[in-house]
PLY file of the C-alpha trace (Angstrom):
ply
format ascii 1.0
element vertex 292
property float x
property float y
property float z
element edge 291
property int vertex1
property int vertex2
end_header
1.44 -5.56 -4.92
1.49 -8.34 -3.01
2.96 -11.17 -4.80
0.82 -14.51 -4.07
3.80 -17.23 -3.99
3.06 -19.55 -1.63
6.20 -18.76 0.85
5.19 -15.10 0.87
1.80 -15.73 1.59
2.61 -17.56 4.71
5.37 -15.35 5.74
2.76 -12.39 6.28
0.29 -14.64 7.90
3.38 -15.40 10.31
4.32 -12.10 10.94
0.90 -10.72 11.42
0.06 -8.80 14.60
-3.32 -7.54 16.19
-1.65 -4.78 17.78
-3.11 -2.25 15.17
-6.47 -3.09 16.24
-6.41 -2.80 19.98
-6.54 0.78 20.53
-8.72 0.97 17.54
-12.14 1.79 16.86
-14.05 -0.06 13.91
-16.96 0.39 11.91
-18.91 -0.57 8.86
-20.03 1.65 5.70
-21.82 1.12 2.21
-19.26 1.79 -0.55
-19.81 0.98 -4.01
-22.32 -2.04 -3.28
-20.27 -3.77 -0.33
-20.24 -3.33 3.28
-16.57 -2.38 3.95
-15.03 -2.43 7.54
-12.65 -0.06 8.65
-11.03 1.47 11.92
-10.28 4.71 13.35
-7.26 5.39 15.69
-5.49 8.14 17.34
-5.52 11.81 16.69
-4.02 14.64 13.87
-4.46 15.30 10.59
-5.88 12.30 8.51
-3.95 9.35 7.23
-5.45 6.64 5.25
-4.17 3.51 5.46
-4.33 0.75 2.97
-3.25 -2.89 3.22
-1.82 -5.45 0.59
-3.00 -8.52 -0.98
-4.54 -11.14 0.96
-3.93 -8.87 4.05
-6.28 -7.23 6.32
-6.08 -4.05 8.95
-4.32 -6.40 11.71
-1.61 -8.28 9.28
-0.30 -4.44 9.03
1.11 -4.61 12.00
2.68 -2.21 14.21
2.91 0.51 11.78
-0.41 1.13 12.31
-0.29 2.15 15.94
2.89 3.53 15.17
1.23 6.40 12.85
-1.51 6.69 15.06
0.37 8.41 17.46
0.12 11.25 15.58
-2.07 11.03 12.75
-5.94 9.94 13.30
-5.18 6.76 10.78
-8.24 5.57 8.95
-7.67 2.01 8.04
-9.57 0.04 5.69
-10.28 -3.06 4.37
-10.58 -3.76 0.54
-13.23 -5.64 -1.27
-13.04 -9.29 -0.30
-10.33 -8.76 2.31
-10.66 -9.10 6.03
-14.48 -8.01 7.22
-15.29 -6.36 3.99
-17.66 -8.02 1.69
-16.82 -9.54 -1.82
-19.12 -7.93 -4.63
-19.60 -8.93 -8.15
-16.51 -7.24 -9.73
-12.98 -7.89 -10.89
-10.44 -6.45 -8.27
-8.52 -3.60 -9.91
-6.39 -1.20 -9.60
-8.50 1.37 -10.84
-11.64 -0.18 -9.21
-9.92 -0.27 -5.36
-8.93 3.20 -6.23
-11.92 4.55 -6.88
-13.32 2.68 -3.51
-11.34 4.29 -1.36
-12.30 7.73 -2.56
-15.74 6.83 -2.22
-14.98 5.68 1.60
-13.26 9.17 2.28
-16.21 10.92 1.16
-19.03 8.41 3.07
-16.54 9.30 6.00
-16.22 13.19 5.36
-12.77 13.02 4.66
-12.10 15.49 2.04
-8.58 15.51 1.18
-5.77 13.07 3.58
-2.23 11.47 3.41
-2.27 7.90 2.05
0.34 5.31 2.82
0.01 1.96 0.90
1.50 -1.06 0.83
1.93 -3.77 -1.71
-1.63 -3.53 -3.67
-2.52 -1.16 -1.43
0.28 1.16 -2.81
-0.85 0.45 -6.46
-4.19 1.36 -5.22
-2.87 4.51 -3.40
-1.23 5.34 -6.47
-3.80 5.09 -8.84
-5.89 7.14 -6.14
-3.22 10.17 -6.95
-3.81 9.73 -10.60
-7.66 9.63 -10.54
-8.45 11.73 -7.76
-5.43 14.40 -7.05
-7.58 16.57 -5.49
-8.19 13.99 -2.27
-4.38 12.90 -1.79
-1.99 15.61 0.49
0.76 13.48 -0.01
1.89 9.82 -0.51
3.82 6.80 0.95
3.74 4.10 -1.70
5.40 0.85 -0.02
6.52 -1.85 -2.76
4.72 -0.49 -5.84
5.13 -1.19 -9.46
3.82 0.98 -12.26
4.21 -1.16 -15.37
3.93 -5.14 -15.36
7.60 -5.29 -16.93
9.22 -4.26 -13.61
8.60 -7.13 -11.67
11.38 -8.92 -11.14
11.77 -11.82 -13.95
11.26 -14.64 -11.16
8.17 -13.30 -10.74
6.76 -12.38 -14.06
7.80 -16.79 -14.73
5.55 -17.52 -12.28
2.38 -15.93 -13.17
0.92 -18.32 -15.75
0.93 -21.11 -13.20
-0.67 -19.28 -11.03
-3.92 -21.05 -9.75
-6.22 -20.81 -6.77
-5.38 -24.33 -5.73
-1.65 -23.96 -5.20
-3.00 -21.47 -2.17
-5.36 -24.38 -0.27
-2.29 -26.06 1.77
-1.51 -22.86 2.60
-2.33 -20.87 5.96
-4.24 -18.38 3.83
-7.50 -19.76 3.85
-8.00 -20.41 7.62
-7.03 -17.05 8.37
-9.49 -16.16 5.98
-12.39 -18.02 7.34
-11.75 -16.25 10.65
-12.91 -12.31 9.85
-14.37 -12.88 6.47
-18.22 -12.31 6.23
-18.46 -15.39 3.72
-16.03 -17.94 4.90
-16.42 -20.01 1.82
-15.37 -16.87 -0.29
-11.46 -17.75 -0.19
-11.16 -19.65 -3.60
-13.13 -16.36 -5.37
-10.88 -13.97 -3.61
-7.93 -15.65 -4.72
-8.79 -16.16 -8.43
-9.46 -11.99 -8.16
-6.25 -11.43 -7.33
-4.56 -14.39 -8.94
-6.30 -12.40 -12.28
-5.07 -9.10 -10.74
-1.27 -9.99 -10.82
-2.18 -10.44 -15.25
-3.40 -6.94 -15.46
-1.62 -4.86 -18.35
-0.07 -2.14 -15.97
1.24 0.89 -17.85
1.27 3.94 -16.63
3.88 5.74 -17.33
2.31 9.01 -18.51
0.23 9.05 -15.98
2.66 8.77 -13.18
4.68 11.82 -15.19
1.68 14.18 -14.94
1.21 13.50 -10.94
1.70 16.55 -9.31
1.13 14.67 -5.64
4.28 13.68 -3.72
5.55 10.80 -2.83
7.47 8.62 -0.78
8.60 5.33 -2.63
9.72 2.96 -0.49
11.30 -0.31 -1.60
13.13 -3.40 -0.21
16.10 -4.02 -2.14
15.39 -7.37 -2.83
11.42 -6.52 -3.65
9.60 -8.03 -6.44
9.50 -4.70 -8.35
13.46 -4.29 -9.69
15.57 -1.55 -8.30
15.95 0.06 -11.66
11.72 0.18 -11.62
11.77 1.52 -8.80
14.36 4.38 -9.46
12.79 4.39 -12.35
9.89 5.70 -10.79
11.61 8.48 -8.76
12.59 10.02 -11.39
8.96 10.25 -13.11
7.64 12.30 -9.59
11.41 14.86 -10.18
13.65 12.78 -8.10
16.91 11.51 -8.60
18.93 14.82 -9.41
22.09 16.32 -7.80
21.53 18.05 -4.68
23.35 20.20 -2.71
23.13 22.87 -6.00
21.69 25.58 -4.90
18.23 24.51 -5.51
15.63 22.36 -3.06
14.81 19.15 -3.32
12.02 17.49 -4.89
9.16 17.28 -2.78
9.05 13.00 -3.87
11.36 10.85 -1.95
13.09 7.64 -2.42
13.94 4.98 0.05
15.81 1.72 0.25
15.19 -0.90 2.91
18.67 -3.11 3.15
18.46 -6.77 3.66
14.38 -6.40 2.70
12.26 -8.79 0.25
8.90 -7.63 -0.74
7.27 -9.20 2.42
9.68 -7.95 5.05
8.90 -4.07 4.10
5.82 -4.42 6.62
7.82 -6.30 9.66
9.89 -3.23 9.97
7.66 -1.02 11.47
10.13 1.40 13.50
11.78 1.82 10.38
9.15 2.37 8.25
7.79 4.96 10.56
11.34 6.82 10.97
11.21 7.19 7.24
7.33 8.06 6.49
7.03 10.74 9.47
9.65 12.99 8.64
8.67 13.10 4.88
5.03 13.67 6.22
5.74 16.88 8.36
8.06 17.77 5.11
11.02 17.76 7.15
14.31 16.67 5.45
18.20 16.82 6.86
20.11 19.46 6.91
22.74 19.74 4.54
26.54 21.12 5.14
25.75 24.42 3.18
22.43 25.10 5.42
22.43 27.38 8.55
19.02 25.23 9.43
17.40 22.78 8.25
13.38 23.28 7.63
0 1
1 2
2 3
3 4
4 5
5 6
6 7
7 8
8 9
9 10
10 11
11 12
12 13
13 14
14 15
15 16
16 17
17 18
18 19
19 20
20 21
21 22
22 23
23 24
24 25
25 26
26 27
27 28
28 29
29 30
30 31
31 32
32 33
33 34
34 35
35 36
36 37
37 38
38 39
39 40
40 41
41 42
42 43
43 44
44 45
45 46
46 47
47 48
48 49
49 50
50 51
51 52
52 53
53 54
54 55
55 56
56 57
57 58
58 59
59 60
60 61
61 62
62 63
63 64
64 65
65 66
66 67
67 68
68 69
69 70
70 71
71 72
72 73
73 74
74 75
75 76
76 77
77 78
78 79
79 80
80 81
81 82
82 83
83 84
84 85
85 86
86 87
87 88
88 89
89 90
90 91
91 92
92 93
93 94
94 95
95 96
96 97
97 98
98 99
99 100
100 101
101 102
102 103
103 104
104 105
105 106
106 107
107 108
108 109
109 110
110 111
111 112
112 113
113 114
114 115
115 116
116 117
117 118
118 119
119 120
120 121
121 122
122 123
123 124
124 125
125 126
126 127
127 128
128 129
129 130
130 131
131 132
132 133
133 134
134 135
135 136
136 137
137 138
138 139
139 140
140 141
141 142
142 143
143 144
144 145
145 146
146 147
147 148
148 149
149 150
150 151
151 152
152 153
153 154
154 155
155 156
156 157
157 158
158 159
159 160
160 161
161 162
162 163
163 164
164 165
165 166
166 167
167 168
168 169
169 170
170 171
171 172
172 173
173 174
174 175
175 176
176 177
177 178
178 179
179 180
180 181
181 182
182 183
183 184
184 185
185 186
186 187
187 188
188 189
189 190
190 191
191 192
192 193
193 194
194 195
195 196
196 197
197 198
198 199
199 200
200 201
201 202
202 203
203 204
204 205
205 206
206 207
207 208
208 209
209 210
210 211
211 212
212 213
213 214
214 215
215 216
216 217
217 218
218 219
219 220
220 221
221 222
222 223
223 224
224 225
225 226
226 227
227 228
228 229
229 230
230 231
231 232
232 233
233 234
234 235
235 236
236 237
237 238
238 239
239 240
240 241
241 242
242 243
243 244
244 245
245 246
246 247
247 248
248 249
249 250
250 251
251 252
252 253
253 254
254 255
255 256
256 257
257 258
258 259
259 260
260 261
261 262
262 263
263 264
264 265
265 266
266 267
267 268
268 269
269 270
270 271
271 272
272 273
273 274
274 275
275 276
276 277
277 278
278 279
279 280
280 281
281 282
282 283
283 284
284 285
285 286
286 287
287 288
288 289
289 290
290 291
């Protein structure tokens, strides 16, 4: 989830690239009452691509292209962000969940990988929970599954939270340049200024996921490290290895020296961590002949 203090919010803006869209061919389609823009890149079996908070396809970065070397990456654009219209609706979890399933199925996808970040990750994960059947396997980049891991800085800050404290920001001028409405910015933001106060708990549902995943955390993210390990241990993680037995097919990963919005300016990282757990490859241990 991308966390809206005012520091972060410019620091993506910053760091934001157009690279992912340059090779990159996009397109418009009805989904649950708005127009949503997407685009379609490179070749291979189908990954879905979803971005954070206040984000859009080309703040991504150069992950983007990076997967689309071998993955045809469908990238997307939630409700309200980027070229994708606003509708009258709260943003949820649940809701940008069940808005990406209806996207893969106005696009004929019937089942792909999914790598999320930030909100996008919440929404990839509640996209496991509610629709199984459509995910292969996912990356979940800086996710949270209950509201009491966030970090305590973070929960503090919530309450004061206001649309206003964003307008001296760059946000809104890089808004106005893709959005359909660019008075919209001040509705968007008290969406996801609400979204940040939504009673996450799902524990039991995480527990019952049968979809794996790749949890991928800074260590100085605004979900705690004991969340987040928390977390790996729901999908089977987090046990002895080297026993005799394989390895859970969910993965953990810790990004050194990485706050919540420097997870997405590492793309060659980020990549040498998602393919490998994508093609199900892992390293070969000392007791192996080979590894898989």
């Amino acid at each position: 989830m991308f966390r809206t203090s005012l520091l972060a919010a410019t620091l993506l803006l910053v760091n934001a690239t157009v690279a992912a869209s340059q090779a990159a061919v996009g397109n418009r389609v009805r989904v649950n009452g708005m127009q949503m823009y997407y685009e379609v890149s490179g070749a291979g079996d189908p990954l879905v691509v979803l971005h954070g908070a206040y984000m859009n396809i080309p703040s991504m970065g150069e992950i983007i292209p990076q997967l689309a070397k071998t993955h045809r990456v469908y990238a997307l654009e939630f409700q309200g962000h980027g070229r994708t219209t606003d509708i009258d609706r709260p943003i949820t979890y649940q809701n940008l969940a069940d808005d990406v399933a209806a996207f893969m199925d106005v696009v004929g996808l019937a089942k792909a990988d999914v790598f999320g970040y930030s909100m996008g990750a919440g929404a990839g994960l509640q996209l496991a929970i509610r629709y199984p059947a459509k995910v292969n396997e996912l990356v979940a980049a800086s996710v949270a599954y209950d509201v009491k891991g966030w970090q305590p800085a973070f929960t503090a800050m919530i309450p004061s939270m206001t649309p206003e404290m964003l307008a001296g920001t760059p946000l809104p001028a890089e808004y106005r340049k893709l959005a359909p409405n660019p008075n919209g910015f001040p509705e968007l933001a008290r969406k996801l200024i609400q979204l940040e106060k939504e009673p996450m708990a799902w524990e039991a549902e995480v527990r019952s996921l049968k979809t794996p995943v790749l949890v991928i955390s800074g260590d100085a993210d605004v979900a705690t490290l004991e969340h987040t390990v928390s977390l790996f241990r729901m999908l089977g993680g987090g046990e002895m290895g080297d026993m005799g037995k394989p390895l859970p097919a969910s993965r953990l990963a810790v990004l050194p020296a990485t706050s919540h919005t420097s997870v997405i300016t590492q793309p060659a990282l980020l990549h040498a961590l998602i393919e490998p757990f994508l093609k199900g490859e892992t390293p070969k241990s000392m007791f192996e002949v080979g590894g898989k």
